[in-house]
KEBAFI-100802 format. One record per residue (C-alpha): residue number from 1; residue in three letters; x, y, z. Coordinates in pm, 1 decimal. Example, Ala and Ser with C-alpha at 12.3 -4.5 7.8 and 13.67 -1.06 7.14 Angstrom:
! residues 2
<k=1&r=ALA&x=1230.0&y=-450.0&z=780.0> $
<k=2&r=SER&x=1367.0&y=-106.0&z=714.0> $
***
This chain:
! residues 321
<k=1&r=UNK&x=15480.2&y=17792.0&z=14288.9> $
<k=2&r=UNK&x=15775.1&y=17584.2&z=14250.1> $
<k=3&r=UNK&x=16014.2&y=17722.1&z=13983.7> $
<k=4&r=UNK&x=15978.7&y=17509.7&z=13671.3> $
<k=5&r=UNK&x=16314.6&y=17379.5&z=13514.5> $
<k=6&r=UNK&x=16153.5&y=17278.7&z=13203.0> $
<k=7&r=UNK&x=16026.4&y=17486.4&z=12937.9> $
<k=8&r=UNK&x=15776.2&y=17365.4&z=12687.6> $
<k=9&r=UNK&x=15759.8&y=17440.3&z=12307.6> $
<k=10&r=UNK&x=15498.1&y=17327.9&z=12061.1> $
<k=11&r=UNK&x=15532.6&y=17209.6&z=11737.1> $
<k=12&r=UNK&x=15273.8&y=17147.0&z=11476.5> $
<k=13&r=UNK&x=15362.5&y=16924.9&z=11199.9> $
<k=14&r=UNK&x=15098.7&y=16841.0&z=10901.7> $
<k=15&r=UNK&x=14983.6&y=16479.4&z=10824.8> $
<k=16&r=UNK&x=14870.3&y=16331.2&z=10526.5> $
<k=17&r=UNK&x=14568.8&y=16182.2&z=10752.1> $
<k=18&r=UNK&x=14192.2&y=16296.2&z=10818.3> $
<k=19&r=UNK&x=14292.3&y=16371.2&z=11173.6> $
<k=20&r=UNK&x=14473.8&y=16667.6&z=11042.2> $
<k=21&r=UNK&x=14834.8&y=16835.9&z=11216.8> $
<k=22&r=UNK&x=14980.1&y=16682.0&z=11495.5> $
<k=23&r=UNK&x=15152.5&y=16845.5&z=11764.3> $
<k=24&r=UNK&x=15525.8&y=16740.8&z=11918.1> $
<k=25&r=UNK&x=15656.7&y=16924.5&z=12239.2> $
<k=26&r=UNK&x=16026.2&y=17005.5&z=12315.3> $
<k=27&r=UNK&x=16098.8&y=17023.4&z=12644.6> $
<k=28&r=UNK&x=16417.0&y=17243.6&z=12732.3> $
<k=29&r=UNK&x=16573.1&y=17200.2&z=13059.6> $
<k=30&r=UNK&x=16866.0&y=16981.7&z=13148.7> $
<k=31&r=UNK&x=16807.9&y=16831.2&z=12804.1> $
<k=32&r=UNK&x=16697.7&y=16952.8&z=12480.7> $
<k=33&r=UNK&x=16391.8&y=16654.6&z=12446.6> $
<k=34&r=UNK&x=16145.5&y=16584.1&z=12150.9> $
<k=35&r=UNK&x=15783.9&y=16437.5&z=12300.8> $
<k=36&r=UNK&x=15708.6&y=16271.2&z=11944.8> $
<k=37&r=UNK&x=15790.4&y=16315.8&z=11634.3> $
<k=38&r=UNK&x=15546.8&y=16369.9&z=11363.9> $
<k=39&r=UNK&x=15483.2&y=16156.4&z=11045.0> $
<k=40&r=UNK&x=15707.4&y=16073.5&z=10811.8> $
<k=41&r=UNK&x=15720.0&y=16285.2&z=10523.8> $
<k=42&r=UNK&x=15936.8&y=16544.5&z=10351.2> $
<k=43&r=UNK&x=15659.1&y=16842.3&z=10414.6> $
<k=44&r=UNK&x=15674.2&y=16688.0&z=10813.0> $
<k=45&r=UNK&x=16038.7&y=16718.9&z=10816.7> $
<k=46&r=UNK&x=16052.8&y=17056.4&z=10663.3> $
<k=47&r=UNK&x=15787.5&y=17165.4&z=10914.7> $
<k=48&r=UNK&x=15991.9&y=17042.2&z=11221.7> $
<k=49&r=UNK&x=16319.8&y=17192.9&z=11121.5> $
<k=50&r=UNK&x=16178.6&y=17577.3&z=11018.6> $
<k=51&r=UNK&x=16010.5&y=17552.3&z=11396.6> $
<k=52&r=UNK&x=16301.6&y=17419.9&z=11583.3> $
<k=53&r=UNK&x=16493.7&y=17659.8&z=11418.3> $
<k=54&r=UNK&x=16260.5&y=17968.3&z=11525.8> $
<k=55&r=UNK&x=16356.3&y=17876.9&z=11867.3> $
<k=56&r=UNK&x=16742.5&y=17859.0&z=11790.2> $
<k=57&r=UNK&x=16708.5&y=17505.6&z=11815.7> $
<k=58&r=UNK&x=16881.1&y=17284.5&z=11527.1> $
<k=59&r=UNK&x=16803.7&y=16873.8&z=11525.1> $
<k=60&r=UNK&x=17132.2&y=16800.4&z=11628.6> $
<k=61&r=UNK&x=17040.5&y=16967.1&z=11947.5> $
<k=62&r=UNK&x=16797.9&y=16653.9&z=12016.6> $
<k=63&r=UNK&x=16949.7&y=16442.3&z=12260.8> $
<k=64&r=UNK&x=16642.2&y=16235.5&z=12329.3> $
<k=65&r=UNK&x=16330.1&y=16155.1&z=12196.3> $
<k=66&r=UNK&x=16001.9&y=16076.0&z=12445.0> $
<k=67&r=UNK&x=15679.2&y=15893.3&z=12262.3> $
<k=68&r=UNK&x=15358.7&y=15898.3&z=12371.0> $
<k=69&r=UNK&x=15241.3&y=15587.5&z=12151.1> $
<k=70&r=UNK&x=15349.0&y=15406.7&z=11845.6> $
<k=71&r=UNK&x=15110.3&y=15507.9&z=11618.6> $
<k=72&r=UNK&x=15296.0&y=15655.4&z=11276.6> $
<k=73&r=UNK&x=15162.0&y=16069.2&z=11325.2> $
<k=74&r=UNK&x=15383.9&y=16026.5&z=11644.9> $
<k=75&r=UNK&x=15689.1&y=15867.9&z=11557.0> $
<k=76&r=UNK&x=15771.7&y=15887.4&z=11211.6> $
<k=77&r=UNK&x=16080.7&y=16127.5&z=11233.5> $
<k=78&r=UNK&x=16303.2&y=15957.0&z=11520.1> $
<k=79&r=UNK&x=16556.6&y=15876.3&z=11289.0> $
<k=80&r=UNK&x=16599.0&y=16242.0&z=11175.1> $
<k=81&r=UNK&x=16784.6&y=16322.6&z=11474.3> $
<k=82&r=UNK&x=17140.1&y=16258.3&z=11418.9> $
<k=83&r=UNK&x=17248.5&y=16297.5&z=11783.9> $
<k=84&r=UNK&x=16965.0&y=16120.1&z=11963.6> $
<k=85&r=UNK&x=17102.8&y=15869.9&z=12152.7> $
<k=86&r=UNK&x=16795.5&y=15718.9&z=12384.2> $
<k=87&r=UNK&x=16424.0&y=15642.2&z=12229.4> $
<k=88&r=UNK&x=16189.5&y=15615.7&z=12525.5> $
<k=89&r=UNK&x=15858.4&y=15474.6&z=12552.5> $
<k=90&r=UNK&x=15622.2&y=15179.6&z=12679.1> $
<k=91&r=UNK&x=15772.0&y=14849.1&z=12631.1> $
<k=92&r=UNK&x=15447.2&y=14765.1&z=12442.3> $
<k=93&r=UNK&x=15597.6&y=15020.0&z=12171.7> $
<k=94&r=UNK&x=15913.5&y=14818.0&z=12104.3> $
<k=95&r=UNK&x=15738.9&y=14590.5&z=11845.4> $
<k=96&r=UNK&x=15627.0&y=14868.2&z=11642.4> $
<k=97&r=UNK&x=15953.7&y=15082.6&z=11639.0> $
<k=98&r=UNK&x=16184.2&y=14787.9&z=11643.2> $
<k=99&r=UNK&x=15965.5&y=14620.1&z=11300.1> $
<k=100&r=UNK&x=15908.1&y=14267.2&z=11475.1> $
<k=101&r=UNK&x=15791.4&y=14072.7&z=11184.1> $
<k=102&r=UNK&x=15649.3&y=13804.9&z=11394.7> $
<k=103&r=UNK&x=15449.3&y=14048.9&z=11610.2> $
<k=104&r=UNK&x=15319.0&y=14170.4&z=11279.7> $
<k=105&r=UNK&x=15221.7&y=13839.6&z=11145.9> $
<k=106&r=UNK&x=15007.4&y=13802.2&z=11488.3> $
<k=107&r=UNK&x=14845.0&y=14141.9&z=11430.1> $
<k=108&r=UNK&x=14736.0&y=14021.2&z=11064.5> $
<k=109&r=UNK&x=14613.2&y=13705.5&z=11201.5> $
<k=110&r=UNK&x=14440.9&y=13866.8&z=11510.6> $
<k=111&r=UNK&x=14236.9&y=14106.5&z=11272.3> $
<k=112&r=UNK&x=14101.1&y=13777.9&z=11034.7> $
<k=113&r=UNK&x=14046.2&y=13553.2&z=11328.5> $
<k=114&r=UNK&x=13853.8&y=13867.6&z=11482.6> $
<k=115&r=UNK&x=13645.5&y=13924.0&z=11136.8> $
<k=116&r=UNK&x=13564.5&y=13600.9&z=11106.0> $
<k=117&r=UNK&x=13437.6&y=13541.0&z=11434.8> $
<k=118&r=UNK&x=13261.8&y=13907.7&z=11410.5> $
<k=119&r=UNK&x=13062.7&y=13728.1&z=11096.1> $
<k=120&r=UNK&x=13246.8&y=14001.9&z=10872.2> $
<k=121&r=UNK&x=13168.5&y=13954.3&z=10477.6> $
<k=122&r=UNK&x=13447.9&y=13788.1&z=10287.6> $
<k=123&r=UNK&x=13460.6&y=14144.6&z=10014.7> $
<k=124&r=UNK&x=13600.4&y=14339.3&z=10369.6> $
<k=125&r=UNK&x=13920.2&y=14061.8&z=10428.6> $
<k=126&r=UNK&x=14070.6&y=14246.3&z=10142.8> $
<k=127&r=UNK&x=14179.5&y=14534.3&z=10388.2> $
<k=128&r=UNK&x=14388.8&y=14289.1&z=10591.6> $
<k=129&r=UNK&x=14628.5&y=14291.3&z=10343.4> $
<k=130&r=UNK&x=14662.7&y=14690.5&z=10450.1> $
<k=131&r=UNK&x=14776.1&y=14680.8&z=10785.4> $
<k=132&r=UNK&x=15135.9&y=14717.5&z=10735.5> $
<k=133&r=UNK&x=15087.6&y=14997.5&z=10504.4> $
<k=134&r=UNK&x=15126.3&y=15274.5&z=10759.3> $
<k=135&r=UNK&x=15499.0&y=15182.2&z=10852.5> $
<k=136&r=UNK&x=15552.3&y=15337.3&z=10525.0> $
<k=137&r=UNK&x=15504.7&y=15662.1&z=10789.2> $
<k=138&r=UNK&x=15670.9&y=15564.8&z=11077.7> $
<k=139&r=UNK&x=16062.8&y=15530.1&z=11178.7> $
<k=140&r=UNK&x=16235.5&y=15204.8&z=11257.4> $
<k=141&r=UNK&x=16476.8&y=15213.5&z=11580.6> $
<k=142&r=UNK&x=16578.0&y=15104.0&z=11901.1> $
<k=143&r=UNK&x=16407.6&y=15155.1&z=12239.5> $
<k=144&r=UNK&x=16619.8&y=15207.9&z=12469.4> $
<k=145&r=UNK&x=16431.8&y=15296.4&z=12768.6> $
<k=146&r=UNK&x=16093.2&y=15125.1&z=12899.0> $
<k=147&r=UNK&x=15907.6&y=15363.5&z=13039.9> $
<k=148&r=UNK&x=15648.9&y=15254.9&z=13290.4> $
<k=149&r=UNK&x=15358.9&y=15393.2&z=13570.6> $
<k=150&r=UNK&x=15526.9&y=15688.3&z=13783.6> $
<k=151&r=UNK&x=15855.0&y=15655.6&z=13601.2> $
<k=152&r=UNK&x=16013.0&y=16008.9&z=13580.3> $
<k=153&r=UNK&x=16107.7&y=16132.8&z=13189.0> $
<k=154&r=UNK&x=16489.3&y=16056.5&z=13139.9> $
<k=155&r=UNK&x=16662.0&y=16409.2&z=13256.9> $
<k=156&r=UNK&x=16315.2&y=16575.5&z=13336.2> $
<k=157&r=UNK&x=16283.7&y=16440.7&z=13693.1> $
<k=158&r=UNK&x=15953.1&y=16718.6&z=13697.7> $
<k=159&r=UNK&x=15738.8&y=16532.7&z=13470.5> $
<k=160&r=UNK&x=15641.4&y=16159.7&z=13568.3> $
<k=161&r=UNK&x=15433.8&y=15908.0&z=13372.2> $
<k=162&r=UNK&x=15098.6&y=15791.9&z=13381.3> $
<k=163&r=UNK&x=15001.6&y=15499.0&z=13190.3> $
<k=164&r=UNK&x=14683.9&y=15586.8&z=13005.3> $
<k=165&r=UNK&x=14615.2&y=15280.2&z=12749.3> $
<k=166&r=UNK&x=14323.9&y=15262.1&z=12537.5> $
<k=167&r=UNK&x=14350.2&y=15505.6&z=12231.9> $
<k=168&r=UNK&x=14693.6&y=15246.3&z=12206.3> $
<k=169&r=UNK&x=14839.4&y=14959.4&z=12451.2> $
<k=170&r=UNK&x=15150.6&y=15158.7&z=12411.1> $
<k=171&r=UNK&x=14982.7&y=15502.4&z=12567.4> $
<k=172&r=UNK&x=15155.7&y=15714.9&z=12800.0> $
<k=173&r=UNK&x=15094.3&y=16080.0&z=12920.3> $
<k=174&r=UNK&x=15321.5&y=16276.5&z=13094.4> $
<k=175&r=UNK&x=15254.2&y=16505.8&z=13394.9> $
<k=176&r=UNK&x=15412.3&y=16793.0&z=13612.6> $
<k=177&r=UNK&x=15248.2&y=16784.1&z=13910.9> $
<k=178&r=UNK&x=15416.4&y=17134.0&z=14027.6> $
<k=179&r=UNK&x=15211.8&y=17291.6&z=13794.2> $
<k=180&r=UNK&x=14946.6&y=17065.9&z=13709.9> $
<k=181&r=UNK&x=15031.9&y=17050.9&z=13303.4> $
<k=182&r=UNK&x=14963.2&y=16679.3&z=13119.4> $
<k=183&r=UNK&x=15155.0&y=16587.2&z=12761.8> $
<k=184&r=UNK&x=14857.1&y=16376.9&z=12699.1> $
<k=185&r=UNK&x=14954.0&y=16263.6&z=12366.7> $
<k=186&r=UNK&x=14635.3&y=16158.1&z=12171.7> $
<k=187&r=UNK&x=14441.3&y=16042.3&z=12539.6> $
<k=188&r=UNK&x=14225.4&y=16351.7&z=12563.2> $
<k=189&r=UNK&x=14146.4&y=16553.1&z=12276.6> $
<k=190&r=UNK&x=13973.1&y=16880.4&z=12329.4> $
<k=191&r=UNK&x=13742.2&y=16860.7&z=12007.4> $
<k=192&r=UNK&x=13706.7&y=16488.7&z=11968.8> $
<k=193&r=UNK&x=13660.8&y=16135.7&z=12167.1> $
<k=194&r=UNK&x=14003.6&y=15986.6&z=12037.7> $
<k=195&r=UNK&x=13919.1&y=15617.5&z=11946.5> $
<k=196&r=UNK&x=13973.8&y=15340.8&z=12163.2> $
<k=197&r=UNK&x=14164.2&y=15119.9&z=11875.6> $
<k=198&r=UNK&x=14204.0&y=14745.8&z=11846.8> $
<k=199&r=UNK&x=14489.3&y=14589.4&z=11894.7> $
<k=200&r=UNK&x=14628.5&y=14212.6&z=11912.2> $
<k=201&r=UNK&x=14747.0&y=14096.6&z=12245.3> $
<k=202&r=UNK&x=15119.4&y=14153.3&z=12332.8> $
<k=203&r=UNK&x=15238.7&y=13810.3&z=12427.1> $
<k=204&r=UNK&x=15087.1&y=13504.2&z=12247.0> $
<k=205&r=UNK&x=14789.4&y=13366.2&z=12381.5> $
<k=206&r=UNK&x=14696.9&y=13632.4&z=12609.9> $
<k=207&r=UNK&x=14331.6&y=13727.7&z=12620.8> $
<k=208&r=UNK&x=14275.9&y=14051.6&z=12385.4> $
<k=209&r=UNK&x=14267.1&y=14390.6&z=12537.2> $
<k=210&r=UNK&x=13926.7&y=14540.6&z=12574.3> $
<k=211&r=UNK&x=14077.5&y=14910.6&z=12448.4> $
<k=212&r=UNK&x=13715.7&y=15098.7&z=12537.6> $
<k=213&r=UNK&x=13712.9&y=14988.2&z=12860.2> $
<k=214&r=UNK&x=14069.4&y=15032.6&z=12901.4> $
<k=215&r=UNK&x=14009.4&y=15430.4&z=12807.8> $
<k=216&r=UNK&x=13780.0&y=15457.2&z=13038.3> $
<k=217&r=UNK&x=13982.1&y=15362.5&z=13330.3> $
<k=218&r=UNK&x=14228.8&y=15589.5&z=13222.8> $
<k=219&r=UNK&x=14009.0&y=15876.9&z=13184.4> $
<k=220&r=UNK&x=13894.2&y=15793.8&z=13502.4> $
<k=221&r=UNK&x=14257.0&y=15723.5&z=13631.5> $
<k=222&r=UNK&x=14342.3&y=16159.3&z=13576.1> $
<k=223&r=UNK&x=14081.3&y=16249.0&z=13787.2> $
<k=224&r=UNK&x=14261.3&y=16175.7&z=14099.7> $
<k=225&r=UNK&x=14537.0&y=16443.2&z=13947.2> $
<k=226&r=UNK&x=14515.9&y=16818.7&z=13996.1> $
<k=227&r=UNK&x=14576.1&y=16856.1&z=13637.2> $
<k=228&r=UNK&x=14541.0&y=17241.6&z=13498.8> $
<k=229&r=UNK&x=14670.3&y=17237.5&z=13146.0> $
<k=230&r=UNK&x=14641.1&y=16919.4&z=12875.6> $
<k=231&r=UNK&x=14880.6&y=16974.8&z=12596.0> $
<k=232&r=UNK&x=14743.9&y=16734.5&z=12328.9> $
<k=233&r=UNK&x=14824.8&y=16568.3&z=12018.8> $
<k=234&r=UNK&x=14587.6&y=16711.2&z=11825.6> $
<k=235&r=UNK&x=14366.7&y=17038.0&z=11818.5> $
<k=236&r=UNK&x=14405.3&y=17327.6&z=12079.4> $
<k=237&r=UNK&x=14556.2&y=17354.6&z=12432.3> $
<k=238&r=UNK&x=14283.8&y=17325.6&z=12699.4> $
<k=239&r=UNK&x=14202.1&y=17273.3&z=13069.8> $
<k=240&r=UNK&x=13873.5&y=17193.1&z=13193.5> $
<k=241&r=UNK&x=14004.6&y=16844.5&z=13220.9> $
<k=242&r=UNK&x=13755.3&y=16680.7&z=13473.8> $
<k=243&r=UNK&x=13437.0&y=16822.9&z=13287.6> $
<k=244&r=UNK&x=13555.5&y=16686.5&z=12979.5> $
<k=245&r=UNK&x=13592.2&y=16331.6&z=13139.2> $
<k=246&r=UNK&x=13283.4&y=16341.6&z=13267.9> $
<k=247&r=UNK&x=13122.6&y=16474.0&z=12941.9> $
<k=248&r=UNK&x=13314.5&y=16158.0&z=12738.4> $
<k=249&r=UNK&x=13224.7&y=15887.1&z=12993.6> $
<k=250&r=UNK&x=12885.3&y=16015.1&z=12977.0> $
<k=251&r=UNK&x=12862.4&y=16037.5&z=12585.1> $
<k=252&r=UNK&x=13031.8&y=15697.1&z=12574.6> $
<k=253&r=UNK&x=12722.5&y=15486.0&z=12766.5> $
<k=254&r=UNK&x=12480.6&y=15683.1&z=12553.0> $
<k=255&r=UNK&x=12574.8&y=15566.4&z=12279.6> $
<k=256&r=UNK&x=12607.4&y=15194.4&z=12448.8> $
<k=257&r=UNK&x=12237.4&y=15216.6&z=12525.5> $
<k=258&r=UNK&x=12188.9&y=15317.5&z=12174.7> $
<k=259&r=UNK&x=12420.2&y=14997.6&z=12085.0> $
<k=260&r=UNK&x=12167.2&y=14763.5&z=12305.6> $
<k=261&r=UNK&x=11811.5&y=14916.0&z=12204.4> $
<k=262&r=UNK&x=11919.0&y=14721.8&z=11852.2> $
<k=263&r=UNK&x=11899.5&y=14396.1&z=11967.5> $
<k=264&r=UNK&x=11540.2&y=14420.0&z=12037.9> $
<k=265&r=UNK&x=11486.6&y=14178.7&z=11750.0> $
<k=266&r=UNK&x=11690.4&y=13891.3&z=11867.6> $
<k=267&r=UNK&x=12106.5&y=13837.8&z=11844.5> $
<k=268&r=UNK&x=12346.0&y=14009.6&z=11646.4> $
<k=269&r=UNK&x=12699.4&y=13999.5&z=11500.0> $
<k=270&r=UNK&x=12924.2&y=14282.3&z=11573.4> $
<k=271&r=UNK&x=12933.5&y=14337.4&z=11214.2> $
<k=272&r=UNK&x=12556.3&y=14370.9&z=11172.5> $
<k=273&r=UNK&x=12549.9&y=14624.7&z=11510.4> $
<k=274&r=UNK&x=12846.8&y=14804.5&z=11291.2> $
<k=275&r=UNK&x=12620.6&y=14830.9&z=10992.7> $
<k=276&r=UNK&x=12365.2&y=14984.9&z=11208.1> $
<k=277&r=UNK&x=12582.9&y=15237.8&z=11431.5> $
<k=278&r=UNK&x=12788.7&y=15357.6&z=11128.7> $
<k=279&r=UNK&x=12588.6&y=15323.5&z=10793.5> $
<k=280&r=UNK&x=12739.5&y=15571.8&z=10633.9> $
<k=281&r=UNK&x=13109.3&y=15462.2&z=10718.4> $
<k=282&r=UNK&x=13172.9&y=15134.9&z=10746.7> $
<k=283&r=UNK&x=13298.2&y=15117.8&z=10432.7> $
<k=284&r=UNK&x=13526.5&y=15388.9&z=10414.9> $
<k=285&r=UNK&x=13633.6&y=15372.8&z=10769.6> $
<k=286&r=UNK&x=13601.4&y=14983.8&z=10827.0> $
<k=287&r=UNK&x=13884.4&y=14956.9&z=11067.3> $
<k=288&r=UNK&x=13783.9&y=15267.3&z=11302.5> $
<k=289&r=UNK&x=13405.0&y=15174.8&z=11332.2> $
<k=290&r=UNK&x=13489.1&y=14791.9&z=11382.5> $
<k=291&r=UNK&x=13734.0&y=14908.0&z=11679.8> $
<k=292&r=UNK&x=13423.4&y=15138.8&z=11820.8> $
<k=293&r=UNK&x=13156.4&y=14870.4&z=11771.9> $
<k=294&r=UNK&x=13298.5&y=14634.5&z=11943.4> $
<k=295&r=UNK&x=13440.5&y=14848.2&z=12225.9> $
<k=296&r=UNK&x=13065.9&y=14928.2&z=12286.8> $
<k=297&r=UNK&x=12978.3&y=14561.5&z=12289.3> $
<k=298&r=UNK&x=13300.6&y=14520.3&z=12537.0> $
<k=299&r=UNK&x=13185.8&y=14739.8&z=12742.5> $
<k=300&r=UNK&x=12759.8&y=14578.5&z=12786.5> $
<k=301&r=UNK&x=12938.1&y=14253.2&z=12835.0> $
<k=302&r=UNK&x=13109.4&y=14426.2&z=13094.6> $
<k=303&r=UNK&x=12864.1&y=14572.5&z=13291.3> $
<k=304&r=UNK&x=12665.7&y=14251.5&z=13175.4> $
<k=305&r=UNK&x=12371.9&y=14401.5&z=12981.9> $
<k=306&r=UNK&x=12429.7&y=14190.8&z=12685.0> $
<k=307&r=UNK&x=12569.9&y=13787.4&z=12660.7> $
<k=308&r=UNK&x=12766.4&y=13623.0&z=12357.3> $
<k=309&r=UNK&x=12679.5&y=13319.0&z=12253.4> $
<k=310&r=UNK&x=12914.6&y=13105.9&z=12019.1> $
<k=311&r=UNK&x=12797.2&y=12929.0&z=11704.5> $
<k=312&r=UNK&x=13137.9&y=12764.2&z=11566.9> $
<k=313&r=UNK&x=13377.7&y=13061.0&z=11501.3> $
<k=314&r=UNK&x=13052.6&y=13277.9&z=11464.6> $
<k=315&r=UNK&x=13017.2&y=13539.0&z=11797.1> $
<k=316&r=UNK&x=12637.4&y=13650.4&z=11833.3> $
<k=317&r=UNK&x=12528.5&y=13869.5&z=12117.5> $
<k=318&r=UNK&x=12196.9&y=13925.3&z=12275.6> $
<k=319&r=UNK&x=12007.5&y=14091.3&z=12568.1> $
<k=320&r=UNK&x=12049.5&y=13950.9&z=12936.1> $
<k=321&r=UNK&x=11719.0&y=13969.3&z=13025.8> $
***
């Protein structure tokens, strides 16, 4: 084998979400490099500094910081690096780093245009008024590179990116082919499916993503890599990558065909399929299960065992018989 110029370190920082710790990576080689950067809090920062400094590492030894996607248990301490002078990610990270008040007055309108036409009950347009709480979590900076398919990471010419959207537009993973090991950010999780999140288009009037079917194809897109060793976001180290594809891929049509047996009644709203799939969440989890239920409904419109019709704003699906 090659000899590696990069060595890898692993952090785990705790989060005030249900998800639990998160993991960052520094990668010491030609630069001292931070692959995300935890949450936002004090106990986070605290966290970050006692580990960096059990490898004789201090923050103002970070000279760039990598992210994987914009979501806040990822990038909420990029401004605690006093000598970090490049932020690199996607380009469809820049709104959320760079606080683009416009973008976020799409992404509130996207969410009650997509309720209303889901035939969501006026008591749930409450939580729209939430969305912008997590920035509360998150840092606010510049992105200075744009990181995009088969790019190499800025002074790690070993490790080369993969775009891998789905869990977030802004997802990238990172991987070495010399010795087959993947930063895969949140994109495979060894313990759970991560969740294929909604998300407003990028540019105005660009057709929404379809973020299920997007995760597929990049699950599907890492089995053409002779990948050994996914170091994730969340929960343990782990290879085994290609049966756990396989295992997710197959878990995710299951519960599609479970999606389509409901609409042996006649048509439904997504909302009423979501009130079915997750009873005893939907309430307490209304943004995650709305995300899932209609990435199932994506994907049987897809593969065209299931048809919308339109009544006004009102989107009702049914069984292509």
């Amino acid at each position: 084998m090659k000899t590696l110029k990069d060595t890898i370190h692993k952090l785990t920082i705790p989060t005030p979400y249900a998800v639990g710790d998160v993991h960052v990576y520094v990668l010491e080689g030609e630069a001292v490099t931070l692959i995300d950067a935890g949450v936002k809090t004090e106990e986070a920062w605290e966290s970050m500094k006692k580990q960096l400094l059990e490898l004789n590492i201090t923050p103002e030894d970070i000279e760039q910081v990598v992210l994987t996607h914009h979501h806040p248990d990822h990038m909420g301490l990029v401004e605690n690096f006093p000598n970090v002078r490049r932020i690199a990610g996607h380009p469809k990270l820049k709104p959320w780093l760079e606080r683009d008040s416009k973008f976020f007055d799409r992404y509130e309108q996207f969410f009650h245009d997509m309720y209303s036409e889901a035939g969501v009950p006026n008591e749930y347009f409450h939580l729209l008024k939430g969305l912008r709480k997590p920035l509360k979590w998150t840092a606010e900076g510049k992105l200075n590179i744009e990181l995009l398919e088969g790019d190499p990471i800025p002074n790690h010419e070993e490790w080369r990116v993969i775009e891998t959207p789905g869990h977030a537009q802004s997802h990238l993973s990172f991987f070495r082919q010399e010795d087959g090991a993947l930063i895969g950010g949140d994109h495979l999780l060894f313990h759970i499916s991560s969740n294929p999140l909604l998300e407003p288009p990028f540019q105005p009037n660009e057709p929404r993503p379809k973020p299920l079917i997007q995760y597929r194809q990049s699950m599907k897109k890492l089995l053409a890599y002779p990948i050994t060793t996914v170091y994730p976001g969340h929960g343990k180290t782990f290879n085994g990558v290609d049966e756990l594809i396989e295992k997710r891929i197959l878990k995710q049509e299951e519960r599609a065909l479970k999606v389509k047996e409901m609409f042996v009644n006649g048509p439904l709203t997504a909302f009423q399929v979501c009130e079915q799939l997750f009873p005893k969440h939907i309430t307490t989890q209304f943004g995650l299960t709305m995300s899932e239920t209609i990435g199932q409904l994506d994907y049987l419109e897809e593969t065209n065992q299931i048809e919308v019709n339109h009544q006004g704003r009102l989107k009702k699906y049914y069984v292509n018989r």
